[in-house]
mmCIF file of the N, C-alpha and C atoms, coordinates in Angstrom:
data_MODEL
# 
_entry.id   MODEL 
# 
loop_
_atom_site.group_PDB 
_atom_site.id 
_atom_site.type_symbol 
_atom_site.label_atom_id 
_atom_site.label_alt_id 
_atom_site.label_comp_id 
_atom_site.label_asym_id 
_atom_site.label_entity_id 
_atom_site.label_seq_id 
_atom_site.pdbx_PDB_ins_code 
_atom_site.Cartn_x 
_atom_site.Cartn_y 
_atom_site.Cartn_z 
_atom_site.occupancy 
_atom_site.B_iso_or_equiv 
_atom_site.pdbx_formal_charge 
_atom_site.auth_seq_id 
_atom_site.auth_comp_id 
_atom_site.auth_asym_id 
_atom_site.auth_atom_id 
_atom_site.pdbx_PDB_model_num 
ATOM 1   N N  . UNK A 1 1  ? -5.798 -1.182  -8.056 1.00 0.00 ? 1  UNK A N  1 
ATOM 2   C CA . UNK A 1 1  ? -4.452 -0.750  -8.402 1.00 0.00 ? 1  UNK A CA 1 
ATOM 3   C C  . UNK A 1 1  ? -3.520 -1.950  -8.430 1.00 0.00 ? 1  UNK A C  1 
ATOM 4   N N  . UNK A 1 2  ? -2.484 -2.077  -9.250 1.00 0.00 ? 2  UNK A N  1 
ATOM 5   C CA . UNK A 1 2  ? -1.670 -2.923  -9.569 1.00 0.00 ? 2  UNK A CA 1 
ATOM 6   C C  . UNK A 1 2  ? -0.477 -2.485  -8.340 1.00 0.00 ? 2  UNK A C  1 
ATOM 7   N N  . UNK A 1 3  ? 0.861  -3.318  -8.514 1.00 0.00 ? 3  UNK A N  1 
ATOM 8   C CA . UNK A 1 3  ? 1.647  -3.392  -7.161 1.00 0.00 ? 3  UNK A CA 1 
ATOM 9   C C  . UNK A 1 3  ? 2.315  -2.469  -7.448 1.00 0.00 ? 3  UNK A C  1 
ATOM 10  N N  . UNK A 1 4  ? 2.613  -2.283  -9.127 1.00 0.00 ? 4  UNK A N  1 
ATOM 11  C CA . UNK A 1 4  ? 3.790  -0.853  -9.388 1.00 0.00 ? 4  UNK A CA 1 
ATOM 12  C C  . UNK A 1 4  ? 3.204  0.608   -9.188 1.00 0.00 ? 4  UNK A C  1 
ATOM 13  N N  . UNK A 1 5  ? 1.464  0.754   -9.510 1.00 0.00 ? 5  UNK A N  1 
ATOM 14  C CA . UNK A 1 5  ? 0.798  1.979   -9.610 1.00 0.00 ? 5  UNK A CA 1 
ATOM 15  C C  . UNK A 1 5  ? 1.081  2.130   -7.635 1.00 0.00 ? 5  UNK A C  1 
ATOM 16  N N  . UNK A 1 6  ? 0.722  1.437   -7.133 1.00 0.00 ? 6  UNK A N  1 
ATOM 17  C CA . UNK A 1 6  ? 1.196  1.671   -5.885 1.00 0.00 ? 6  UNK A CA 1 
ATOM 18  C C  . UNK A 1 6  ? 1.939  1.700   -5.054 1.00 0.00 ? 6  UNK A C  1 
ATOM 19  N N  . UNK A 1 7  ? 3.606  1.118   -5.481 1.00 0.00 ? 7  UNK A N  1 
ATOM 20  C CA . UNK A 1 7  ? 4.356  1.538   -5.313 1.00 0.00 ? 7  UNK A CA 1 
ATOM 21  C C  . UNK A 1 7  ? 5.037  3.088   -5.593 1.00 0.00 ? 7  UNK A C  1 
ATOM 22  N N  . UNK A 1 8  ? 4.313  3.785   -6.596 1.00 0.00 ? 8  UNK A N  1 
ATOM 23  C CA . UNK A 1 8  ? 5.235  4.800   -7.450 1.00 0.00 ? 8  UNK A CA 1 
ATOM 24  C C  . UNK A 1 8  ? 4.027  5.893   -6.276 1.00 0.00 ? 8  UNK A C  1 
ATOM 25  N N  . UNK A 1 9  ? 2.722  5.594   -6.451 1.00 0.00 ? 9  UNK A N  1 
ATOM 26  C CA . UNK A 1 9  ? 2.180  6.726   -5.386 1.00 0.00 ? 9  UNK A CA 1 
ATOM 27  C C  . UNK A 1 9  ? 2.938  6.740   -4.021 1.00 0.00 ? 9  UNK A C  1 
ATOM 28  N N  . UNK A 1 10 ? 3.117  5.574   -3.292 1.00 0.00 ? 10 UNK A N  1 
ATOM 29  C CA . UNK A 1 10 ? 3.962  5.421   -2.241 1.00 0.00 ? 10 UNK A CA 1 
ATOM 30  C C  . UNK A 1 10 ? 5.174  6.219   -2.119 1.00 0.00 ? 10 UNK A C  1 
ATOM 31  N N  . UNK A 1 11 ? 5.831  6.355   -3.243 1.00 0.00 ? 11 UNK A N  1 
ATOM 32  C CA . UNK A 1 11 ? 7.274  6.909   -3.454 1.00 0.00 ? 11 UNK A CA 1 
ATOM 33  C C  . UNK A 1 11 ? 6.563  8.815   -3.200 1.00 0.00 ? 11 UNK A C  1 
ATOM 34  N N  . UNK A 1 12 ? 5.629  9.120   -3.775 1.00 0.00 ? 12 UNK A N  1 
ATOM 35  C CA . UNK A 1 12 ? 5.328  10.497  -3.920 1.00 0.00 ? 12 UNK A CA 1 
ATOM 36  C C  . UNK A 1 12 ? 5.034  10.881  -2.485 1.00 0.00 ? 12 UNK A C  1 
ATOM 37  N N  . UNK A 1 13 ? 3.989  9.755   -1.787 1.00 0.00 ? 13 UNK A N  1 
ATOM 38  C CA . UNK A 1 13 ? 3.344  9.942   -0.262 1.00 0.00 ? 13 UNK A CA 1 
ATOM 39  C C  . UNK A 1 13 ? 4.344  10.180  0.575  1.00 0.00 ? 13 UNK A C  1 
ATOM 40  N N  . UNK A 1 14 ? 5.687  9.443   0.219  1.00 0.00 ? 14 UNK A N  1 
ATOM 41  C CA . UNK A 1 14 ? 6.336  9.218   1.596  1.00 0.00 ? 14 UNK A CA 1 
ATOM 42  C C  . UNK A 1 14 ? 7.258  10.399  2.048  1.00 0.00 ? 14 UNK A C  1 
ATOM 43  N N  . UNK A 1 15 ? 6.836  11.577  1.554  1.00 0.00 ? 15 UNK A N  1 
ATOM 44  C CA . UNK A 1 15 ? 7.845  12.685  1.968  1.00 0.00 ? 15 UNK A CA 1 
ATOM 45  C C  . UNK A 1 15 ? 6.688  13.061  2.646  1.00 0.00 ? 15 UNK A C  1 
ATOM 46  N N  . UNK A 1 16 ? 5.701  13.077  2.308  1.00 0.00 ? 16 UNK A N  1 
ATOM 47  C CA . UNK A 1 16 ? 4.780  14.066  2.844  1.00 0.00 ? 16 UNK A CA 1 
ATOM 48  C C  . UNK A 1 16 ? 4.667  13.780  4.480  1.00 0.00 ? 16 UNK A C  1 
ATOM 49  N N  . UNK A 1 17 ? 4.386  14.715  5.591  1.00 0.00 ? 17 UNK A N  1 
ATOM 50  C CA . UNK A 1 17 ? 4.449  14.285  7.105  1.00 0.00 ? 17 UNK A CA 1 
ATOM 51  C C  . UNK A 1 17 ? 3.032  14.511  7.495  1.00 0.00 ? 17 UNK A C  1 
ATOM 52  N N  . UNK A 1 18 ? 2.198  14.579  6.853  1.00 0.00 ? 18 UNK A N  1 
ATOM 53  C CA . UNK A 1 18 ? 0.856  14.606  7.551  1.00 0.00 ? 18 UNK A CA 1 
ATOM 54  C C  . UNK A 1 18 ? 0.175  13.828  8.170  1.00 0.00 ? 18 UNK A C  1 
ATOM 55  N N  . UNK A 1 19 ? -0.329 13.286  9.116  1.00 0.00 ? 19 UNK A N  1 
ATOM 56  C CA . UNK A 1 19 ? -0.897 12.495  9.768  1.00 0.00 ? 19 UNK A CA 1 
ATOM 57  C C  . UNK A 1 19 ? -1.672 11.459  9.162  1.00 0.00 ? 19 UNK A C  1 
ATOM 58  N N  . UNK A 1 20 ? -2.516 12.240  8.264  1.00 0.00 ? 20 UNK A N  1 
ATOM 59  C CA . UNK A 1 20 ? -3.601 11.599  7.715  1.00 0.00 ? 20 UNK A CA 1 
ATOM 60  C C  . UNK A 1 20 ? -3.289 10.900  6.743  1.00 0.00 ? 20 UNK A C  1 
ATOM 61  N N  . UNK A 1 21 ? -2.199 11.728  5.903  1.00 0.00 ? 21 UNK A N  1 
ATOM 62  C CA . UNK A 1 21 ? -1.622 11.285  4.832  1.00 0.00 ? 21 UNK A CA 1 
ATOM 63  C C  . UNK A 1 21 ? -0.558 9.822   4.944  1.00 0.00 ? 21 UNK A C  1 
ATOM 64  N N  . UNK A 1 22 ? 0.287  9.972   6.265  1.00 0.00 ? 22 UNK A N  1 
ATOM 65  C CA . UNK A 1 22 ? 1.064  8.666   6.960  1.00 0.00 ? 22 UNK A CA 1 
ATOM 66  C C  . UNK A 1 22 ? 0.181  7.447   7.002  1.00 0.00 ? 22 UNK A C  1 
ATOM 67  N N  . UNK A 1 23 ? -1.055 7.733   7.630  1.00 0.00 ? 23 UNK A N  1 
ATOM 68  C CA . UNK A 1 23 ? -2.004 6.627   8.074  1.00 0.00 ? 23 UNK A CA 1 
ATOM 69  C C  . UNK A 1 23 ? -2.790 5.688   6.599  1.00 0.00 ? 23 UNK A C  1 
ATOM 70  N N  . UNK A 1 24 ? -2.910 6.590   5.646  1.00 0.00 ? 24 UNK A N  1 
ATOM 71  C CA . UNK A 1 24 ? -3.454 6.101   4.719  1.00 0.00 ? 24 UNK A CA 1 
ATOM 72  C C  . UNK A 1 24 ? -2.199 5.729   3.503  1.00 0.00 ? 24 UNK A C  1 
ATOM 73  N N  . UNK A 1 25 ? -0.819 6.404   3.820  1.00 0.00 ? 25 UNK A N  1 
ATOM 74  C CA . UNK A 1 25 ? 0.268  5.786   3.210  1.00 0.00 ? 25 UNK A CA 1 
ATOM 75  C C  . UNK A 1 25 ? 0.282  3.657   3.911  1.00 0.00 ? 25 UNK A C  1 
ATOM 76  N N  . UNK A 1 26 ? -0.056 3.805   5.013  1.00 0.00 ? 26 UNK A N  1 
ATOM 77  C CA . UNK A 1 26 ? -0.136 2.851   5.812  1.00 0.00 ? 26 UNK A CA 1 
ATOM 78  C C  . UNK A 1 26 ? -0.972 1.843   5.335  1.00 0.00 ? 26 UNK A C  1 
ATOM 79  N N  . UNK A 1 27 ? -1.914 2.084   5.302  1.00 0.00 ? 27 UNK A N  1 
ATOM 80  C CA . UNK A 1 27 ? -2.962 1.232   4.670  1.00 0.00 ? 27 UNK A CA 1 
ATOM 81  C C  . UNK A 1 27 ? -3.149 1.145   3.400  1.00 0.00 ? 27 UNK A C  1 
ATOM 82  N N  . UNK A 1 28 ? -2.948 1.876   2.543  1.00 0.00 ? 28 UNK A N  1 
ATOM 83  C CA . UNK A 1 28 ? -2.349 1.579   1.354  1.00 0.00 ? 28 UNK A CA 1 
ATOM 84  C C  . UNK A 1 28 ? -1.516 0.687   0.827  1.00 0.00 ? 28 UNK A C  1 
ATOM 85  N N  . UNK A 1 29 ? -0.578 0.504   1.708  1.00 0.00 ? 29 UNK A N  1 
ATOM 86  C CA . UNK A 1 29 ? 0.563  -0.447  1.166  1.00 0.00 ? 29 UNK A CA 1 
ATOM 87  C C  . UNK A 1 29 ? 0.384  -1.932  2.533  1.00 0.00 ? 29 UNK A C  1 
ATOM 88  N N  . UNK A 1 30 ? -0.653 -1.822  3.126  1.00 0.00 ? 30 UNK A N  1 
ATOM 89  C CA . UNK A 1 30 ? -0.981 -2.924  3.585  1.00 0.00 ? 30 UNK A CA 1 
ATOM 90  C C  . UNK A 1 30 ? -2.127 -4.148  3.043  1.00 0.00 ? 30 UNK A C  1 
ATOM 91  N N  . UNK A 1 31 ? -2.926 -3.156  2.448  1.00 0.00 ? 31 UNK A N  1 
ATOM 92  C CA . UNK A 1 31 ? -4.064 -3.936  1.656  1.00 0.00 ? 31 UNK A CA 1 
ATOM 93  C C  . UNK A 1 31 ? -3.560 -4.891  0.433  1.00 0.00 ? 31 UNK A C  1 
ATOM 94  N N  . UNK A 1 32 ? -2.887 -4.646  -0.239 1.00 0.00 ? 32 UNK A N  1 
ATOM 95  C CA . UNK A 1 32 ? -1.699 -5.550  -1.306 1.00 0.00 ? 32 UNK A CA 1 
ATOM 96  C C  . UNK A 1 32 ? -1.098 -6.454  -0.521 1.00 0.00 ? 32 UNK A C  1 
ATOM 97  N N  . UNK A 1 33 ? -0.637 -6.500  0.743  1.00 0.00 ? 33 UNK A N  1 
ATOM 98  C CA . UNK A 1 33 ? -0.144 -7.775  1.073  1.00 0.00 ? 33 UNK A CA 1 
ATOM 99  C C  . UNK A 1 33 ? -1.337 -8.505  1.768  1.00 0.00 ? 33 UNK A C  1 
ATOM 100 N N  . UNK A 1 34 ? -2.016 -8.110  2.256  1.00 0.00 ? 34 UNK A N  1 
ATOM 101 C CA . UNK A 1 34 ? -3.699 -8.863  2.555  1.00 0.00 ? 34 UNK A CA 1 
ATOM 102 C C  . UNK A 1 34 ? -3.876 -10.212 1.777  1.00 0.00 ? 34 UNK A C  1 
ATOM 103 N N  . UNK A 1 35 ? -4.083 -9.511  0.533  1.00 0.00 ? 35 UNK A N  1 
ATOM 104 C CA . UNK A 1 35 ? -4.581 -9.763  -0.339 1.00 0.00 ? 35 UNK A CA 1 
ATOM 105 C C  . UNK A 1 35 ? -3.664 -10.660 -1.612 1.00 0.00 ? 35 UNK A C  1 
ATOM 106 N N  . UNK A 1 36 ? -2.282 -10.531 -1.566 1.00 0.00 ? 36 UNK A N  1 
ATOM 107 C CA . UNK A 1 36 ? -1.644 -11.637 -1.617 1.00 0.00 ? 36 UNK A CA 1 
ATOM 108 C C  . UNK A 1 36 ? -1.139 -13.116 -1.304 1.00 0.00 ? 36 UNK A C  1 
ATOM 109 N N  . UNK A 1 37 ? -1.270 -12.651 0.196  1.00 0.00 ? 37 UNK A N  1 
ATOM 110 C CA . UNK A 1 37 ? -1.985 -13.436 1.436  1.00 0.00 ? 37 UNK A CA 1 
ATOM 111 C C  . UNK A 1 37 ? -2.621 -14.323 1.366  1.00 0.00 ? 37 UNK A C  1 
ATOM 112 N N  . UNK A 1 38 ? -3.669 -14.041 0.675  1.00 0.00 ? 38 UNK A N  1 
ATOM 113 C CA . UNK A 1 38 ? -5.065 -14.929 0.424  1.00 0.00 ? 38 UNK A CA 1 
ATOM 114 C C  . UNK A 1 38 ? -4.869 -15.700 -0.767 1.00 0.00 ? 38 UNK A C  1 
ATOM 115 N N  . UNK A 1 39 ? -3.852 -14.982 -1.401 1.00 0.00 ? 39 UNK A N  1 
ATOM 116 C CA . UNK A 1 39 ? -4.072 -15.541 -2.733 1.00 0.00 ? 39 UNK A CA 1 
ATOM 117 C C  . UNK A 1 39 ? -3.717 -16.646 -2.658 1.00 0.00 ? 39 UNK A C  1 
ATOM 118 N N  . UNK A 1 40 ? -1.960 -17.047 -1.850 1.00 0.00 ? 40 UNK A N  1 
ATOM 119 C CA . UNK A 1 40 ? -1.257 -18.200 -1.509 1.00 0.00 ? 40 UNK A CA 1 
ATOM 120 C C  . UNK A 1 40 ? -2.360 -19.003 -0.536 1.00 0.00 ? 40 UNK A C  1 
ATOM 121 N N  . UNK A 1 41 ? -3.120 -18.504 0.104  1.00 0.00 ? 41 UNK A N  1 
ATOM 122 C CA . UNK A 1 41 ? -3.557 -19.687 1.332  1.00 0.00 ? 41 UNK A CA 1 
ATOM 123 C C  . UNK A 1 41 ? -4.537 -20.406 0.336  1.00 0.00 ? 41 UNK A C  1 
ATOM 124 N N  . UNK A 1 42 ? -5.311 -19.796 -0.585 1.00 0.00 ? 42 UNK A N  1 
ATOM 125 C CA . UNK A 1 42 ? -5.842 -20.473 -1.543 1.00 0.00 ? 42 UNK A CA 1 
ATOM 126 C C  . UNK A 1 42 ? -5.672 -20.890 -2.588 1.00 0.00 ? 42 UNK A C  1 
ATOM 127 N N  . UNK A 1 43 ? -4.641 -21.105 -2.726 1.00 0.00 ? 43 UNK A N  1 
ATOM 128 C CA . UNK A 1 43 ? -3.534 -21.485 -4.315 1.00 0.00 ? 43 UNK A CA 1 
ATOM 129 C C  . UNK A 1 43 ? -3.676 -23.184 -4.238 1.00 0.00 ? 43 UNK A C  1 
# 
């Protein structure tokens, strides 16, 4: 997924209060900065 496709799911997730659904809103929008992360330490 690109940064906007996951931003715009983010926008839909974040009303929702489910547990499961919070946790994986969570990690969702953590794996993109990971991985940006890496990109700079190896640039």
């Amino acid at each position: 997924m690109v940064l906007k496709e996951i931003f715009e799911v983010a926008g839909i997730l974040l009303i929702d209060k489910g547990d499961m659904v919070q946790k994986g809103y969570g990690w969702m929008l953590k794996a993109p900065v990971k991985q940006t992360k890496m990109r700079f330490l190896f640039f």
